[in-house]
PAKOL-641815 format. One record per residue (C-alpha): residue in one letter; x, y, z. Coordinates in nm, 4 decimals. Each point is the difference from the previous one (the first is absolute). Layout:
BEGIN
NODE   residu       east      north         up
NODE        A          X          Y          Z
...
***
This chain:
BEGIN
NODE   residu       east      north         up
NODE        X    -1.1446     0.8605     1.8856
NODE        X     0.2749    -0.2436    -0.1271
NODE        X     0.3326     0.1208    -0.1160
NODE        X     0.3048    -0.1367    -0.1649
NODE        X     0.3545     0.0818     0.1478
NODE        X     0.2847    -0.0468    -0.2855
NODE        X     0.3205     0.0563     0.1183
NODE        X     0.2916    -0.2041     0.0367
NODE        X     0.0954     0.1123     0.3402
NODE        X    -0.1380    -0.1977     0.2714
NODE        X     0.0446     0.2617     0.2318
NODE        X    -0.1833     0.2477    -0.1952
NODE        X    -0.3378    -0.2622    -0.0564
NODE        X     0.0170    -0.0841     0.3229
NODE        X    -0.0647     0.3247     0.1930
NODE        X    -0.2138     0.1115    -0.3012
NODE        X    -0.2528    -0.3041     0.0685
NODE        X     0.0028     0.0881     0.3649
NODE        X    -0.0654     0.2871    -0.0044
NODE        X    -0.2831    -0.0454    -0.2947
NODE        X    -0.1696    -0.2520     0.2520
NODE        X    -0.0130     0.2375     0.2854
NODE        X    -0.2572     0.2512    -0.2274
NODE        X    -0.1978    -0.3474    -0.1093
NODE        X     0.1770    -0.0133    -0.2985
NODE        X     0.0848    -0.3825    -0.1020
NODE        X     0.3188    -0.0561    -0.2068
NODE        X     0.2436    -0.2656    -0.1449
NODE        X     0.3708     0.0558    -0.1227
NODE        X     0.2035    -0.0954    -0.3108
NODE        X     0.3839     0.0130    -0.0187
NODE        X     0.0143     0.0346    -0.3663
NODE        X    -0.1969     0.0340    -0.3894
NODE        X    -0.0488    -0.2948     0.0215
NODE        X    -0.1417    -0.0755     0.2890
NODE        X    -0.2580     0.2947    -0.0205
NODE        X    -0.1400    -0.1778    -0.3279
NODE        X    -0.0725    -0.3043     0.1496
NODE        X    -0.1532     0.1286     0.2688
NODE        X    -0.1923     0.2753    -0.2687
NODE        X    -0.1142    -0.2930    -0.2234
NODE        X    -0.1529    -0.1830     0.3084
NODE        X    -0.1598     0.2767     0.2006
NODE        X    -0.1634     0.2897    -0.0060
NODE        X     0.1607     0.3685     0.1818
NODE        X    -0.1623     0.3503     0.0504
NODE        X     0.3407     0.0882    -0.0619
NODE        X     0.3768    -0.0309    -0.0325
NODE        X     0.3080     0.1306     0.1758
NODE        X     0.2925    -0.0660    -0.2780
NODE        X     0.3317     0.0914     0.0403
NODE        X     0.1925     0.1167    -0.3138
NODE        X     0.2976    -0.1810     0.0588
NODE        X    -0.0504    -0.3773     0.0334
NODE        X     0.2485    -0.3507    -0.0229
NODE        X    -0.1566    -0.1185    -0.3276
NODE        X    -0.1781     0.2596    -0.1895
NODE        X    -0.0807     0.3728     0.0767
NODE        X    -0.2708     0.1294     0.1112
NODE        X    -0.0784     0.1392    -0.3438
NODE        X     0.0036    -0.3529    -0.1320
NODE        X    -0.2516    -0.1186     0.2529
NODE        X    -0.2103     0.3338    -0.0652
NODE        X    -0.0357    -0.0914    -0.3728
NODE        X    -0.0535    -0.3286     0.1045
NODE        X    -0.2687     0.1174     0.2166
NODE        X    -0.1322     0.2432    -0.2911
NODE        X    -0.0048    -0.3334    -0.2619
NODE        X    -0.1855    -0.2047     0.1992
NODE        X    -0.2682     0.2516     0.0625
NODE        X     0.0009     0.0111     0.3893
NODE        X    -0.1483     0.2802     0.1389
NODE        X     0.1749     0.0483     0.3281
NODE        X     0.1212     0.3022     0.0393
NODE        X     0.3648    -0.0008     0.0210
NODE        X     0.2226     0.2669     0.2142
NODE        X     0.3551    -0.0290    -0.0927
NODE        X     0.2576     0.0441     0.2548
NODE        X     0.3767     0.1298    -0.0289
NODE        X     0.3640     0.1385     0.1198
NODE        X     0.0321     0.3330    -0.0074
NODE        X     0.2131    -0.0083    -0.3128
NODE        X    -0.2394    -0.2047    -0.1779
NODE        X    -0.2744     0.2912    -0.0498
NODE        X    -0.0192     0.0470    -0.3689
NODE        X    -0.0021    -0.3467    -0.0257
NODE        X    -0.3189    -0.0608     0.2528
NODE        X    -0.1421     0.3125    -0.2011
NODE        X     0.0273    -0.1999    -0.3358
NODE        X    -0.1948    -0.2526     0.1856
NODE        X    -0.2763     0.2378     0.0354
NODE        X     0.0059     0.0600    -0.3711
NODE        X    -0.0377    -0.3971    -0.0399
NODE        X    -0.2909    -0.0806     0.2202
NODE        X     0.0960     0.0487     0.3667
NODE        X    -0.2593     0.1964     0.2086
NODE        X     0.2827     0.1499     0.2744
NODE        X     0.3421    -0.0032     0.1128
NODE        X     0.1791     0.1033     0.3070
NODE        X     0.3753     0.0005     0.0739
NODE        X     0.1826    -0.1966     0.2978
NODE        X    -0.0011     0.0325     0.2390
NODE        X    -0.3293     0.1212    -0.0037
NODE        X    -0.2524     0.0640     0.3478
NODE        X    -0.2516    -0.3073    -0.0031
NODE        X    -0.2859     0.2239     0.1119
NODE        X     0.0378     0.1711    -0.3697
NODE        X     0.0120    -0.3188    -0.1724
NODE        X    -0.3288    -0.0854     0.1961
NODE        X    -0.2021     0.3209    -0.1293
NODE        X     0.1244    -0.1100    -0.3163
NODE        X    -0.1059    -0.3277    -0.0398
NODE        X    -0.3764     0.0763     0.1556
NODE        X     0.0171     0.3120    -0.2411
NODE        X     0.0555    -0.2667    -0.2839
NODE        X    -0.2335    -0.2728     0.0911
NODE        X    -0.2457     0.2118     0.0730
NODE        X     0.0377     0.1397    -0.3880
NODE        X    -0.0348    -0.3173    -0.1194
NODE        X    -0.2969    -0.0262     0.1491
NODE        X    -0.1389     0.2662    -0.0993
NODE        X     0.0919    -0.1765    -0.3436
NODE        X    -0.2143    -0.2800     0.0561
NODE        X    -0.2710     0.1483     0.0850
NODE        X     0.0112     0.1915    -0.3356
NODE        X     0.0739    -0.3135    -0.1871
NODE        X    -0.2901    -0.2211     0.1596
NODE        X    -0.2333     0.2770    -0.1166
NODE        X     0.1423    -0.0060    -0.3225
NODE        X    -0.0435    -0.3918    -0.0113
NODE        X    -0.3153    -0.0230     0.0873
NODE        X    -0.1665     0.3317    -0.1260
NODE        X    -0.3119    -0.0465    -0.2344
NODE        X    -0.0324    -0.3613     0.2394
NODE        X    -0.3093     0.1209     0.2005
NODE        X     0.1306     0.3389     0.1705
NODE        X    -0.2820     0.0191     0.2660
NODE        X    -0.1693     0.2797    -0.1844
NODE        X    -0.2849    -0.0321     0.2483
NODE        X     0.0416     0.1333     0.3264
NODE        X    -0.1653    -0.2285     0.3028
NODE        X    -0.3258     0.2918     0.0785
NODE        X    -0.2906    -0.0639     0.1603
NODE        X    -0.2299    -0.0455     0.2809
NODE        X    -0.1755    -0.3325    -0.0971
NODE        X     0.0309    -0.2053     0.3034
NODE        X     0.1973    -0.2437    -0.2265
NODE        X     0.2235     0.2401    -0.0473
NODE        X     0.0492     0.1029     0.3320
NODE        X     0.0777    -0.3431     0.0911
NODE        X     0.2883    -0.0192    -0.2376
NODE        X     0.1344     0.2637     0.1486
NODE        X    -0.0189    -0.1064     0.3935
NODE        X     0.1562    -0.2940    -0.1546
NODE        X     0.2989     0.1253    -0.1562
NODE        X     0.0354     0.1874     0.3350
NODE        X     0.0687    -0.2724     0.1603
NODE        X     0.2411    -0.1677    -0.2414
NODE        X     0.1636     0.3005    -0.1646
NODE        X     0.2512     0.0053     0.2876
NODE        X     0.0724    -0.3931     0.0005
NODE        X     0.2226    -0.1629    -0.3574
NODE        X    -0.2698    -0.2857     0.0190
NODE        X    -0.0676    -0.1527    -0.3566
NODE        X    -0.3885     0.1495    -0.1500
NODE        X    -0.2166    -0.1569    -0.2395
NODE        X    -0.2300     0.3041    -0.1483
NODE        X    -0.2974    -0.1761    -0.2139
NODE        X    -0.3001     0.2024    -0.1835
NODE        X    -0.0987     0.0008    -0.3164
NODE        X     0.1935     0.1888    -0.3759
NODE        X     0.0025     0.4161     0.0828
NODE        X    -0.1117    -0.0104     0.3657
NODE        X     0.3465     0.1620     0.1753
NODE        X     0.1971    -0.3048     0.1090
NODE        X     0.3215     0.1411    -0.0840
NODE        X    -0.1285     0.3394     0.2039
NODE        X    -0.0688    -0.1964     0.2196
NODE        X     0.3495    -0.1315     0.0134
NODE        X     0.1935     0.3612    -0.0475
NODE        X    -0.2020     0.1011     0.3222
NODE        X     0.1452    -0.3331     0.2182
NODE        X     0.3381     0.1334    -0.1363
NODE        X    -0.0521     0.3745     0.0619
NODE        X    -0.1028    -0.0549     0.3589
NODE        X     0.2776    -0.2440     0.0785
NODE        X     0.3164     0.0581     0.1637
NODE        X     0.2123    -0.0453    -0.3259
NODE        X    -0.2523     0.2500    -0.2369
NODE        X     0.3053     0.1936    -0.1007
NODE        X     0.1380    -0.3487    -0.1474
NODE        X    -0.1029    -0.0595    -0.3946
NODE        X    -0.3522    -0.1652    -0.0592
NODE        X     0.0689    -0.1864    -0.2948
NODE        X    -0.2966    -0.1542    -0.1801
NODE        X    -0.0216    -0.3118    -0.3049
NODE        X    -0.3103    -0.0845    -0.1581
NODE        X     0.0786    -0.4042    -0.0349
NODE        X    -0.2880     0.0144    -0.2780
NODE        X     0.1890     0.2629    -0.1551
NODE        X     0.3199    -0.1669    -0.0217
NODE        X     0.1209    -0.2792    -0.3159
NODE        X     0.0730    -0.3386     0.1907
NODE        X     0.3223     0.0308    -0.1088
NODE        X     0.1215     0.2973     0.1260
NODE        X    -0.1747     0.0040     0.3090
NODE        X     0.2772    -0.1977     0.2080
NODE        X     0.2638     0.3105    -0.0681
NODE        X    -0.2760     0.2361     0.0631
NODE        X     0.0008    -0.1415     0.3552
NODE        X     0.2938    -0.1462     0.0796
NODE        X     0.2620     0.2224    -0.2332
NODE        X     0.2816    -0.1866    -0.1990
NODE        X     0.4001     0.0117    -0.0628
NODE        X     0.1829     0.1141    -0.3121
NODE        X    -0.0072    -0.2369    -0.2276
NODE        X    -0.2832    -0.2506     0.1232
NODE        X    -0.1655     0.0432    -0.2872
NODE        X    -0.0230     0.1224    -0.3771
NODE        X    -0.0192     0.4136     0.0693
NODE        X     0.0970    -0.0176     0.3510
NODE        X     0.2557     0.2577    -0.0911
NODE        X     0.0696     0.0803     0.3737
NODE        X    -0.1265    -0.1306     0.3440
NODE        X    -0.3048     0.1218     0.0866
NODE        X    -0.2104     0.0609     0.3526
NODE        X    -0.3674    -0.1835     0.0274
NODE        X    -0.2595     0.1579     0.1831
NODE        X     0.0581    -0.1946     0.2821
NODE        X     0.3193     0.1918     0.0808
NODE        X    -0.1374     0.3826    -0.1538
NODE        X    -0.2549    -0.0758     0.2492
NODE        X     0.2604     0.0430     0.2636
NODE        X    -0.1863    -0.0129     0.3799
NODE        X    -0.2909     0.1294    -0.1421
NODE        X    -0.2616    -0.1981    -0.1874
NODE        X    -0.1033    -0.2264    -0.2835
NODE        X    -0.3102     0.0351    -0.1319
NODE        X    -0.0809    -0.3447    -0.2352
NODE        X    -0.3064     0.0640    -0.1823
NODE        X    -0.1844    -0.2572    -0.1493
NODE        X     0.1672    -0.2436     0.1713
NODE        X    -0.2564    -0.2647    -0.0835
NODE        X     0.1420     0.0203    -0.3539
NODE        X     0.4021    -0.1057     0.0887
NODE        X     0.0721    -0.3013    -0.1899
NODE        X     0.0699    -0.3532     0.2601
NODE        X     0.3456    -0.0155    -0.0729
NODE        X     0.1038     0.3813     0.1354
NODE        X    -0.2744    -0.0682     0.2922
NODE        X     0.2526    -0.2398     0.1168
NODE        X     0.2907     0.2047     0.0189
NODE        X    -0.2491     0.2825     0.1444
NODE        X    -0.0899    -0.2254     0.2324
NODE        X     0.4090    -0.0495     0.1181
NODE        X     0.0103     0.3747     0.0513
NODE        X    -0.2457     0.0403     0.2057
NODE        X     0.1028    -0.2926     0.1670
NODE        X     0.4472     0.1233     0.0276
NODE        X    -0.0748     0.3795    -0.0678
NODE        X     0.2907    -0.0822    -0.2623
NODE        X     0.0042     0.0328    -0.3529
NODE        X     0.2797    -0.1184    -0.3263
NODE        X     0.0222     0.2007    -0.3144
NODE        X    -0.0471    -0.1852    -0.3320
NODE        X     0.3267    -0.1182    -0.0668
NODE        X     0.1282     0.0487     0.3444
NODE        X     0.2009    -0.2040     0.2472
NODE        X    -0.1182     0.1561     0.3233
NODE        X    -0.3171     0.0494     0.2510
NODE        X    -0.0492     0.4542     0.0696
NODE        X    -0.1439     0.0284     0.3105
NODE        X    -0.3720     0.2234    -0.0965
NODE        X    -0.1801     0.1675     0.2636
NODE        X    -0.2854     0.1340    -0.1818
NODE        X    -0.3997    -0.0429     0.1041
NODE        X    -0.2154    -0.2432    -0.2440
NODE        X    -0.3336     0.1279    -0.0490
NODE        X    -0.1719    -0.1777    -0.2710
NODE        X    -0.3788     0.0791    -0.1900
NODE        X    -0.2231    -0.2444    -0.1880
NODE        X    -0.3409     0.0410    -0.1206
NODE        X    -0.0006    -0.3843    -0.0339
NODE        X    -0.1479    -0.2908     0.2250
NODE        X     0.3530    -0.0928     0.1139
NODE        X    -0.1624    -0.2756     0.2465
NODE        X    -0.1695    -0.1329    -0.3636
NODE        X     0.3297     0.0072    -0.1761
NODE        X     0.1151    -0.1950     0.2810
NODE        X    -0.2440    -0.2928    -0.0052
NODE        X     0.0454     0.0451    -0.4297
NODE        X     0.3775    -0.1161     0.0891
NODE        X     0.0824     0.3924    -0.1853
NODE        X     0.1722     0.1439     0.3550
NODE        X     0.2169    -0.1142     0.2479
NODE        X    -0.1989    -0.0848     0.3407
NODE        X     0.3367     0.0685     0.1658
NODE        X     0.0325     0.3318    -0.1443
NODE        X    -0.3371     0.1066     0.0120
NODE        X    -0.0217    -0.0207     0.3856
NODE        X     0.3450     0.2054    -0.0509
NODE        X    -0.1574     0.2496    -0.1498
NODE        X    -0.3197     0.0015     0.2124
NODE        X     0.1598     0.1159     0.3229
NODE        X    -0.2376     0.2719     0.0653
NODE        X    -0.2891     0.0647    -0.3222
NODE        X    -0.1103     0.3150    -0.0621
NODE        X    -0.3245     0.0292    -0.2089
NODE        X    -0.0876     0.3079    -0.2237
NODE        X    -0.4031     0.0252    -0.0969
NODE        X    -0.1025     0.0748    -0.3279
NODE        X    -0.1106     0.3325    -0.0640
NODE        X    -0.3672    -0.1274     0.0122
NODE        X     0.0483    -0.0926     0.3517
NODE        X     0.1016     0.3590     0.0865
NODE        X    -0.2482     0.2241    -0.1760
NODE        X     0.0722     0.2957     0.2626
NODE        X     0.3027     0.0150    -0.0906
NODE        X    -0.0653     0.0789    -0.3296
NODE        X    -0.0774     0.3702    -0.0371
NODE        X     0.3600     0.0387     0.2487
NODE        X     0.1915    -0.1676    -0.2966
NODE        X    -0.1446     0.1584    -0.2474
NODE        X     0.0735     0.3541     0.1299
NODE        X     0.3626    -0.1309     0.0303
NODE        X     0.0332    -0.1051    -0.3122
NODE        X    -0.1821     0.2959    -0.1965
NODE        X     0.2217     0.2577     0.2079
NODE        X     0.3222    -0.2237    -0.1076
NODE        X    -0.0602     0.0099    -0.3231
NODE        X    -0.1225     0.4108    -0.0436
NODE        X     0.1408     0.1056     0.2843
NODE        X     0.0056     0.3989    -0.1436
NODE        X    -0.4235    -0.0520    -0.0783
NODE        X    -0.1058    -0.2833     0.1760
NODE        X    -0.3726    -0.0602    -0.1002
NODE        X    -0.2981    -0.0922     0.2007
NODE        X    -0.2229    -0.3059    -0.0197
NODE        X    -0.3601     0.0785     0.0038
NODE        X    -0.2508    -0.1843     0.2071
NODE        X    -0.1353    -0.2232    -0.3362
NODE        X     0.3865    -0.0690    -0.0940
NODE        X     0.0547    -0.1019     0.4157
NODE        X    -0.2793    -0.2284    -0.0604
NODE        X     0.0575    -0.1583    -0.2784
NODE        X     0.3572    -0.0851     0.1351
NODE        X    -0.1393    -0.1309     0.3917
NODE        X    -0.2634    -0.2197    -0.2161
NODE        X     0.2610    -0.1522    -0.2856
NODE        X     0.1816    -0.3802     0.1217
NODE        X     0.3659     0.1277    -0.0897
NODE        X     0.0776    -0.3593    -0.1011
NODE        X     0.3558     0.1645    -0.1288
NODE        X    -0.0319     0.1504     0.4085
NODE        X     0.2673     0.3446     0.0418
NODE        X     0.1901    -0.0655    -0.2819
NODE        X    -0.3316     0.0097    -0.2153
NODE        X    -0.1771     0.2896     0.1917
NODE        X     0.3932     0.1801    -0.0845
NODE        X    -0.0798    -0.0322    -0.3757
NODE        X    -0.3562     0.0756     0.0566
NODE        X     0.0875     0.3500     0.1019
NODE        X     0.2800     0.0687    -0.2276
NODE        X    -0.2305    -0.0649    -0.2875
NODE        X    -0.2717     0.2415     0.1681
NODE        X     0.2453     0.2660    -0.0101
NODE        X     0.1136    -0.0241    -0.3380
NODE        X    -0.3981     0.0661    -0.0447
NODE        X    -0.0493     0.2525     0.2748
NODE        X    -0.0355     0.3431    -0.1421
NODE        X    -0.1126     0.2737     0.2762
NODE        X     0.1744    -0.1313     0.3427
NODE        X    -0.2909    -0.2340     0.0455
NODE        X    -0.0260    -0.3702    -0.0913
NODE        X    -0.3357    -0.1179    -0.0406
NODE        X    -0.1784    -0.3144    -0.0268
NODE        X     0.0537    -0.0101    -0.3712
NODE        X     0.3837     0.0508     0.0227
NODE        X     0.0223    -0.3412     0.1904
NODE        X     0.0396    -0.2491    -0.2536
NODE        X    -0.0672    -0.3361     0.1443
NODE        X     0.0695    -0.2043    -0.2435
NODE        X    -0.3517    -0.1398     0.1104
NODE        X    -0.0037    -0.2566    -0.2960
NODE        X     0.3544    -0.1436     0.1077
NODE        X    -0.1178    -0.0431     0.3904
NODE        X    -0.3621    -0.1050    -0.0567
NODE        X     0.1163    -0.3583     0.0382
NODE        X     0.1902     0.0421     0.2914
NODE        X    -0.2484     0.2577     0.1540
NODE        X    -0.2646    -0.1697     0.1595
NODE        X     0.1977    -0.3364     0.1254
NODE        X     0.2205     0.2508     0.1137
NODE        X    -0.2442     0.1900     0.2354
NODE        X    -0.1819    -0.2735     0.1242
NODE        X    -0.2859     0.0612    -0.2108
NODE        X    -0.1777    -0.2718    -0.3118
NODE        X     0.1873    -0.1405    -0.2561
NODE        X     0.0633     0.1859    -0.3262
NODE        X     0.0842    -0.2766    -0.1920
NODE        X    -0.0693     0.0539    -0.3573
NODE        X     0.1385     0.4239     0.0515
NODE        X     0.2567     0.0688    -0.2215
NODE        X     0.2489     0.2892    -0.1489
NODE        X    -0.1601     0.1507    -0.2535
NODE        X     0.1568    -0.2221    -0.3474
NODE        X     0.1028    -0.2416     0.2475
NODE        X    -0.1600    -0.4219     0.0253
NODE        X    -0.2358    -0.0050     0.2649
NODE        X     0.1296    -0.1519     0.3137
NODE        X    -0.1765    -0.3812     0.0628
NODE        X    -0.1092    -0.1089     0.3116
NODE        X     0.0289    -0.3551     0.1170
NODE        X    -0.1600    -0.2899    -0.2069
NODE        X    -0.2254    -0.1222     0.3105
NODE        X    -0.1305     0.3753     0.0547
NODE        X     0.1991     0.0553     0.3346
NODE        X     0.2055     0.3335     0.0188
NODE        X     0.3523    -0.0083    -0.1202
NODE        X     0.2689     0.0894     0.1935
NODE        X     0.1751     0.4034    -0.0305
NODE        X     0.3014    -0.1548    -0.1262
NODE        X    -0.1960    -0.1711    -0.3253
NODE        X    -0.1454     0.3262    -0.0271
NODE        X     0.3110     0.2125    -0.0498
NODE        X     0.1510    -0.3434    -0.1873
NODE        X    -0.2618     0.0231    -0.2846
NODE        X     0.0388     0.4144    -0.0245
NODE        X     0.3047     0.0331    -0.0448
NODE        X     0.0252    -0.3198    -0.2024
NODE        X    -0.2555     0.1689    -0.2178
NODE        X     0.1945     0.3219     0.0027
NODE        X     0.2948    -0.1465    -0.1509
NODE        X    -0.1965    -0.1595    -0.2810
NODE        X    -0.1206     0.3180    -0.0463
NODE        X     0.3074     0.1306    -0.0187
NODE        X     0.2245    -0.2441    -0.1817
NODE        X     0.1818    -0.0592     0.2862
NODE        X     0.1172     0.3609     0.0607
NODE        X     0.0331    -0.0166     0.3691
NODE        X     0.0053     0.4027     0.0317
NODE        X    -0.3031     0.0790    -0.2068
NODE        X    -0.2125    -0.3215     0.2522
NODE        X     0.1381     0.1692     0.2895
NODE        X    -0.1266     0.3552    -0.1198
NODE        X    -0.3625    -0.1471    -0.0647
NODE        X    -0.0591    -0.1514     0.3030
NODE        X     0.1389     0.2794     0.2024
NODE        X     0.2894    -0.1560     0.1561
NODE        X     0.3644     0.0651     0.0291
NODE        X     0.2077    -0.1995    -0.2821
NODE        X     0.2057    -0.0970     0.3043
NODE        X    -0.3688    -0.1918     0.1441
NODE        X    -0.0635    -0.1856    -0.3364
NODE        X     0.3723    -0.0991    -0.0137
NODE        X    -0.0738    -0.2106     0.3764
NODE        X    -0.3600    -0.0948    -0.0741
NODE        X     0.0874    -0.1500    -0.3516
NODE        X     0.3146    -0.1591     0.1729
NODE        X    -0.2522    -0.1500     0.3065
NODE        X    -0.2665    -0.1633    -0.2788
NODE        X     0.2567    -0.1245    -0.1948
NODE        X    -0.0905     0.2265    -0.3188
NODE        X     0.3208     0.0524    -0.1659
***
């Protein structure tokens, strides 16, 4: 914790900042208004000690100062006994506490943890709120597939350390569970986990999305404003698609990880963050590299310690654990049962759209489930979308030439030679679009993926 002491007796700052250092609290002391701004327009506080009767200005000046330039430090105002109604007025006009000289220093030190604390609390409600409807980590990190119960010896032994983790695996497979469970069994799991889908984000926006900016740095920057860098507090960052981030903000991600300091758009000074980087691709980041598309520097950054999630495929165990999680999350009151021919059919389909498909597989079988029982004819495959995908997919001969029913026939290379996954799902979901006149929802709902999926695979093949 950081706190500023505004009071223009020396006496009074003095002892305050001693005896603020001797709980671990850190501290620095203004004599006047004026002084507190500058130091308030230069630095960042978990809170403020301001006394209501100052050389230059009163404290309610600097309070409405503090209120116009959108700083969120909480402020606790302090006064002479005959100054009570007018500290209570402050209360009225933004401050978060006040006590009366001369006041027992133990009280003002429940107080301030009481407030900082409250704050946040505050972030971590606010870094939801950012970055709800970004990827959420809808699906939890079950199973016994050995691959999976490497993951988790593996976040074991890094859970407890704040070393930098580079989770790869492919569109739906649980990287950002992944991620939640390195926060949740870490030492600062009661800290917010704040999460940004870089793909997700306009270019132009995304440098306040990280990094915050001041009143006034731009055209509707109405008031200053935190980035997720700070929300995150000590707890952690999760960058997702971090393959996507435009070269220029790689750069200045590259200085934070470097200082552990960020500036605000439109700001003068560096704010100390503390927060854990955990970034998720489901690109070739060593490819990008060698394209000249990623920073080498920032890649080996990143790639501290690499977890890798398998695709669903990889896991087929696994699956009839998630699906009973998902089918008893969504009915809870009448969960149904899978039958054995509906079981199979799931252990023996790819899942090229992995848990985030296999999710939407099963909410669809329950809108067509009618008796507590979901049988093989309530799965609905999509088997037209995946029969592209589903043979390169499991290993098996190519199905070049397969199609979505009303969809161009995918072509296999001129020479005869198998072509690649990637030109597989290129050419369907190119197809899909044509199909569709470019409605990106209606493609993503005949190939039976998430619009979310078509969104990163048209941006990856360049199909916009």
């Amino acid at each position: 914790m950081r706190v500023l002491i505004v009071d223009d007796e020396h006496n009074i700052r003095s002892s305050l900042q001693k005896y603020l250092g001797l709980e671990n609290i850190r501290s620095e002391g203004a004599e006047s208004g004026g002084a507190a701004m500058d130091w308030l327009s230069r630095e960042h506080f978990d809170a403020v000690i301001l006394d209501l009767k100052l050389p230059d200005k009163s404290g309610h000046e600097v309070l409405e100062w503090i209120q116009s330039r959108g700083i969120s430090s909480p402020v606790i105002m302090i006064s002479a006994h005959g100054e009570i109604a007018d500290a209570v007025e402050s209360l009225k006009n933004g401050a978060k506490d006040y006590l009366v000289k001369p006041f027992d220093p133990a009280e003002l030190i429940i107080r301030l943890r009481a407030l900082v604390e409250n704050r946040r609390r505050e972030y971590v409600l606010e870094a939801a709120r950012r970055t709800e409807g970004q990827g959420r980590g809808e699906n939890l990190l079950l199973g016994n597939s050995p691959g999976i119960l490497r993951i988790g010896q593996q976040i074991d032994k890094i859970a407890g350390s704040d070393v930098t983790v580079l989770i790869t695996g492919e569109s739906g497979s649980g990287k950002e569970v992944a991620a939640r469970e390195i926060h949740r069994r870490g030492p600062h799991s009661g800290e917010p986990f704040a999460a940004v889908n870089i793909g997700g984000i306009h270019e132009g926006l995304m440098e306040s999305e990280l990094f915050g900016h001041e009143k006034g740095a731009f055209t509707g920057a109405a008031n200053r404003r935190l980035g997720l860098f700070e929300l995150a507090g000590r707890g952690c960052l999760f960058l997702d698609e971090i393959g996507e981030m435009p070269m220029p903000l790689q750069v200045k991600l590259l200085r934070v990880l470097q200082e552990r300091k960020i500036r605000r758009l439109g700001g003068v000074s560096d704010i100390p963050v503390n927060a854990r980087i955990i970034s998720a691709t489901n690109r070739d980041l060593e490819a990008l590299v060698r394209e000249g598309r990623f920073r080498e520097d920032l890649y080996y950054r990143l790639n501290v310690f690499r977890v890798n999630v398998p695709p669903l495929r990889e896991r087929r165990e696994d699956i009839p654990l998630l699906a009973r999680h998902f089918l008893d999350r969504k009915s809870p009151k009448s969960s149904p049962a899978l039958s054995p021919e509906a079981r199979e059919k799931l252990l023996n389909y790819p899942f090229p759209g992995n848990i985030r498909e296999l999710e939407n597989i099963l909410e669809r079988a329950l809108i067509y489930c009618e008796d507590g029982l979901i049988r093989e004819g309530d799965i609905d495959l999509h088997e037209g979308a995946s029969a592209a995908l589903k043979s390169q997919a499991a290993g098996g001969p190519e199905a070049a030439g397969s199609a979505p029913e009303g969809l161009p026939p995918i072509h296999g290379a001129p020479d005869g030679a198998p072509v690649s996954l990637d030109e597989m799902e290129k050419q369907a979901i190119a197809g899909a679009l044509a199909k569709t006149g470019g409605n990106r929802t209606r493609a993503a709902e005949m190939l039976g993926v998430s619009r979310k999926t078509i969104l990163n695979k048209i941006k990856l093949f360049g199909l916009e």
